[in-house]
C-alpha positions as CSV (number, residue, x, y, z in Angstrom):
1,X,14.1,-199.8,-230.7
2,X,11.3,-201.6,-232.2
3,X,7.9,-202.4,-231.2
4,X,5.6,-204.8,-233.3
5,X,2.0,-203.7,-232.5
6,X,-0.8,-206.2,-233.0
7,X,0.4,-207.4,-236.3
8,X,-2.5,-209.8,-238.5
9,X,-0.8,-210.4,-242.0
10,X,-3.1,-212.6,-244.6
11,X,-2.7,-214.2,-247.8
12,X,-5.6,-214.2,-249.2
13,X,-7.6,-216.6,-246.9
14,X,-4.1,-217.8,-245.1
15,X,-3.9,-215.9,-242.1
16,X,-0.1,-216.2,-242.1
17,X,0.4,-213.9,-238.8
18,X,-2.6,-213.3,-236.2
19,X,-2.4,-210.1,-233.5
20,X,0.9,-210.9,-232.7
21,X,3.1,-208.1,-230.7
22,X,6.7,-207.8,-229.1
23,X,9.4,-205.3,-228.9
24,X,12.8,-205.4,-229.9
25,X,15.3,-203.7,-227.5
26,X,18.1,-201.9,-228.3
27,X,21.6,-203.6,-227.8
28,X,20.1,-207.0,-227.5
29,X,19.9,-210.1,-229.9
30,X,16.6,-211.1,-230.0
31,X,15.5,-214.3,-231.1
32,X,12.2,-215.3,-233.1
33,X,11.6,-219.2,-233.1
34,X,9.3,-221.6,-234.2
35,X,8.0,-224.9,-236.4
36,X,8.0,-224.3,-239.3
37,X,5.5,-222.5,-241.3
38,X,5.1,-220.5,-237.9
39,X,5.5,-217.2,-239.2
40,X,8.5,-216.0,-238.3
41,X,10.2,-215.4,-242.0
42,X,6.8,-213.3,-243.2
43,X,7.3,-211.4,-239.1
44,X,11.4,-210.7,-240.5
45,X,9.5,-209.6,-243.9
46,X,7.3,-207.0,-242.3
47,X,10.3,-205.5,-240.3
48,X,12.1,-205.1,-243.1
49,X,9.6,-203.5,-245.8
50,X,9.1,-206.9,-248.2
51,X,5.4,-207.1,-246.4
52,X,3.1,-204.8,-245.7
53,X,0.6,-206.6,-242.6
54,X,-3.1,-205.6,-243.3
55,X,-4.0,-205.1,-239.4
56,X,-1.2,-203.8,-236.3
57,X,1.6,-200.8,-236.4
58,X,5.3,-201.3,-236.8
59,X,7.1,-199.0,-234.7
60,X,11.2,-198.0,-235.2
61,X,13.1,-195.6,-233.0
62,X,10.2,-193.9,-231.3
63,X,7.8,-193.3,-234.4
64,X,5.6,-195.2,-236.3
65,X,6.4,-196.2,-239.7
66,X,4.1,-195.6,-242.7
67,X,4.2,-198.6,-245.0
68,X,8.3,-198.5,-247.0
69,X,9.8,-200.0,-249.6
70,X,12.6,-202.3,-248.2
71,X,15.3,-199.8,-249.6
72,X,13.8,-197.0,-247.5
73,X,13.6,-199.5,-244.7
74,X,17.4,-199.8,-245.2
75,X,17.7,-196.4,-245.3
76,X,16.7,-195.9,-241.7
77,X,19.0,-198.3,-240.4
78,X,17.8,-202.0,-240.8
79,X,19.7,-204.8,-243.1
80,X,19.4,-208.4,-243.2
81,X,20.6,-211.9,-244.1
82,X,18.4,-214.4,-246.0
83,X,17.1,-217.8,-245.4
84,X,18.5,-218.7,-249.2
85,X,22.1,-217.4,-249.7
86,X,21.4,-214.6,-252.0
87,X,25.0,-213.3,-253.6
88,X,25.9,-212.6,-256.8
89,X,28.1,-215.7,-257.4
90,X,30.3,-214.0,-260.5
91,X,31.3,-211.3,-258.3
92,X,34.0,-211.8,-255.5
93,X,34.2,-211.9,-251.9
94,X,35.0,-207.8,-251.7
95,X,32.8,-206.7,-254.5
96,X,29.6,-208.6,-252.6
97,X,30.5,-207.0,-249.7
98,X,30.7,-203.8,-251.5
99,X,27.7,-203.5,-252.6
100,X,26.0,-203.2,-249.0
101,X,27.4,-199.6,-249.0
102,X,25.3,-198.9,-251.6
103,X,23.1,-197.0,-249.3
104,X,26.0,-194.8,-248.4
105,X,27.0,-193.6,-251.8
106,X,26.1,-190.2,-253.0
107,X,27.8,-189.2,-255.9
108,X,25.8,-189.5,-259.4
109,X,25.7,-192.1,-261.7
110,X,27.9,-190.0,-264.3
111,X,30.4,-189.4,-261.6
112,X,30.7,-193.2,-260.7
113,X,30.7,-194.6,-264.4
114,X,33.7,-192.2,-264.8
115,X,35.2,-192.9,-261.5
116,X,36.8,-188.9,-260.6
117,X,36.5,-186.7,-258.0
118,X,33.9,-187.6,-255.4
119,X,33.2,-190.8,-256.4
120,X,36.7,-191.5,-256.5
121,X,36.8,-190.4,-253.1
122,X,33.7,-191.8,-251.7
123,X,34.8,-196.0,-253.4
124,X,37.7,-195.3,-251.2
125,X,36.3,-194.8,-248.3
126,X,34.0,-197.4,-248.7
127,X,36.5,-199.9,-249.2
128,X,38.3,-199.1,-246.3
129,X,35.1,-199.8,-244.4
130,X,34.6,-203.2,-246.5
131,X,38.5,-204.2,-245.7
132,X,38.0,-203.9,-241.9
133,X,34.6,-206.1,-242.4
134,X,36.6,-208.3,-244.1
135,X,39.4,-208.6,-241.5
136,X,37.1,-208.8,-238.5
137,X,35.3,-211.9,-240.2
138,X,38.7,-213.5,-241.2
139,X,37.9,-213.9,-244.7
140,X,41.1,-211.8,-245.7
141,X,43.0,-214.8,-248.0
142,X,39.2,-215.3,-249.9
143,X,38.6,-211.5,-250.8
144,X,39.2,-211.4,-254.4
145,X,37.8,-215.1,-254.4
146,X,34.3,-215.1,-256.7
147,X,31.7,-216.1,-254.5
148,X,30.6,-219.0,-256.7
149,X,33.3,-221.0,-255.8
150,X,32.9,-220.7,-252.0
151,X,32.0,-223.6,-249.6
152,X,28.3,-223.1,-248.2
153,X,29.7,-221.6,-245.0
154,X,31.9,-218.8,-246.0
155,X,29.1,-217.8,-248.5
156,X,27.0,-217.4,-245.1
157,X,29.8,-215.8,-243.7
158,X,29.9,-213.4,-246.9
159,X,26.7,-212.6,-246.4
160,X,26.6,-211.9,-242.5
161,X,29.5,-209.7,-243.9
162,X,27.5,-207.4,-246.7
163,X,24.4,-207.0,-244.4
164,X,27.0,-205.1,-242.1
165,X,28.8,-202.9,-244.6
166,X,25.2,-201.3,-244.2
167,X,26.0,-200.0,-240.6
168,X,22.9,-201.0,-239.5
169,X,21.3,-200.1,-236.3
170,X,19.1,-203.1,-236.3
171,X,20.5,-206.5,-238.0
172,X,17.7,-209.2,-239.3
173,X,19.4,-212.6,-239.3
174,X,16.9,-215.3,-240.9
175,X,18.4,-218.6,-240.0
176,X,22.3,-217.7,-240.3
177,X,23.2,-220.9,-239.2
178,X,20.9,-223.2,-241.8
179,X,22.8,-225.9,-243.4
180,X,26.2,-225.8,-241.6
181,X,27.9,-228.4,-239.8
182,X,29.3,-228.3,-235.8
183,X,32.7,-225.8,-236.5
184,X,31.1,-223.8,-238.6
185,X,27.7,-222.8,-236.7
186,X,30.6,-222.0,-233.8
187,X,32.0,-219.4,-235.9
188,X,29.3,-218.0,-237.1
189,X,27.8,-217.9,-233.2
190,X,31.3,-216.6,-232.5
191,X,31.0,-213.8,-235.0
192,X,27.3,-212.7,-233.9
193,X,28.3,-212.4,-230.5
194,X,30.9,-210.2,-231.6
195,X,28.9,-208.1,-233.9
196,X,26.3,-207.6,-231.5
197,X,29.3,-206.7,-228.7
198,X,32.2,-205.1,-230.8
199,X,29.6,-203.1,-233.5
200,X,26.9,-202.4,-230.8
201,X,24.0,-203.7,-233.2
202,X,20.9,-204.9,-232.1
203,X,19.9,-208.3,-233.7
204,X,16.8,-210.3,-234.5
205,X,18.0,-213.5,-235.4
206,X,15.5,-217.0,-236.9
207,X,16.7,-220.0,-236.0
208,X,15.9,-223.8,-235.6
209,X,18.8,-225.1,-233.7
210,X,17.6,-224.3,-229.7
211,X,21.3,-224.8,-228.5
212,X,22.5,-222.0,-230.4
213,X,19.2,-219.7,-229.5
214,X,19.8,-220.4,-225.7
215,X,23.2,-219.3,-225.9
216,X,23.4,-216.4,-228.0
217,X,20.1,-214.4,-227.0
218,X,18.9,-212.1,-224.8
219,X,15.0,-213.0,-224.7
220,X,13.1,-215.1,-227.5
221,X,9.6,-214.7,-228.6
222,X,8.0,-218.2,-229.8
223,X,5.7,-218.8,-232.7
224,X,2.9,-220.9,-233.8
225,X,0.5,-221.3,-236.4
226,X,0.7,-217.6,-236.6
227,X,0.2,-216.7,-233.1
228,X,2.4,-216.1,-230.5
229,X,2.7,-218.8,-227.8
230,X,6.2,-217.4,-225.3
231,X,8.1,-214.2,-225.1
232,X,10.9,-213.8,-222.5
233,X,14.2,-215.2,-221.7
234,X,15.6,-217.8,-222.9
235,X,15.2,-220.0,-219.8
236,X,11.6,-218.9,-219.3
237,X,10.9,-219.7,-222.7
238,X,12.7,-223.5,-222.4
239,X,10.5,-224.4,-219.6
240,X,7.2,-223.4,-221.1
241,X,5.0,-225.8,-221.4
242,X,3.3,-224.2,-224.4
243,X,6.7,-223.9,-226.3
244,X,7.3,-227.5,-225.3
245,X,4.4,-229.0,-227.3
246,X,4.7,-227.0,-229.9
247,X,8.1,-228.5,-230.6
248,X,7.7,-232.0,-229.2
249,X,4.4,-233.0,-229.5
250,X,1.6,-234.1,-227.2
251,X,0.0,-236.9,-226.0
252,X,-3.8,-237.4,-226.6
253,X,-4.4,-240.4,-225.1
């Protein structure tokens, strides 16, 4: 589905990303790991549109892609969730969610603000898409609920919940499971699983905690210092002794 071809990304002098490539395969959840400061949030920024790397090609579907803005990226197909929660926290549980079938309205501003006709049509059918998001993620009794007032874990679950009112094909999780405690990193692990099963999305997913990345993917592609140290499956990848001293440490006695 996606191929990352020799990417180099720099800030200024910071070489943030160095000639790193991998592929993403369709149907799979694909993790990206790594210490942090590795890389991988600016690697989920180039997928979708926020960067633009100064060296490699991003391909999507077959073709390669010029350089987007991240709406257009989200036009072809690709949403995502953010390290920091980013809702708006005034608006409720169903009005968040609504607004990731934004790119799935067509009817004109005028239209909308008077609420007849084809927009009338098209809100409902967009709801009824949100409501069945809603039910598979459990949230039903916390719909009309503004997302302010919403313990850390539903507002991740919220979240998970507007990135997939998009339809995506290709679903960019950055560390979905950051901050929560046992019971609710099962749920959410639960609920990935079943997105990437039930919906048929392909996932790339950041995370820190190795127990959930051994268990929910498919293959994992390491990072360090900007350059890429593993790619393969999940056992390969535990038993490498690069990987390994990137995480633990090494003696230099």
């Amino acid at each position: 589905m996606m191929e990352m071809k020799n990417i180099t990304l720099r800030f200024g002098g910071v070489v943030a990303i160095k000639d790193i490539s991998f592929d993403i395969r369709e149907g799979e959840i694909r993790a990206i790991i790594g210490p942090n400061g590795a890389g991988k949030s600016s690697m989920l920024n180039i997928i979708s549109g926020f960067y633009v790397p100064q060296e490699g090609e991003v391909w999507f579907n077959g073709a390669r892609r010029a350089p987007l803005r991240p709406y257009e990226v989200a036009g072809q197909g690709i949403a995502r969730t953010f390290q920091n929660i980013a809702l708006f926290e005034g608006m409720s549980v169903l009005d968040n969610i609504m607004t990731g079938r934004l790119t799935h309205m067509k009817s004109g501003l005028f239209s909308q603000a008077l609420w007849y006709g084809k927009a009338a049509r098209e809100e409902h059918e967009n709801r009824e898409v949100v409501e069945k998001i809603i039910d598979f993620l459990e949230i039903q009794n916390i719909r009309k609920t503004p997302v302010g007032r919403l313990p850390y874990g539903l507002k991740k679950r919220v979240e998970l919940g507007r990135a997939l009112a998009a339809e995506p094909k290709l679903l960019l999780l950055d560390e979905p499971m950051a901050g929560m405690n046992v019971e609710e990193k099962e749920d959410m692990s639960r609920f990935i699983l079943d997105v990437n099963d039930e919906y048929g999305t392909t996932i790339a997913l950041i995370e820190h905690d190795m127990g959930v990345v051994m268990d929910l993917s498919d293959r994992v592609v390491v990072m360090d210092y900007g350059k890429k140290i593993g790619d393969g499956p999940p056992e390969e990848v535990r038993t490498s002794q690069a990987v390994i001293d990137a995480y633990l440490g090494v003696s230099h006695d």
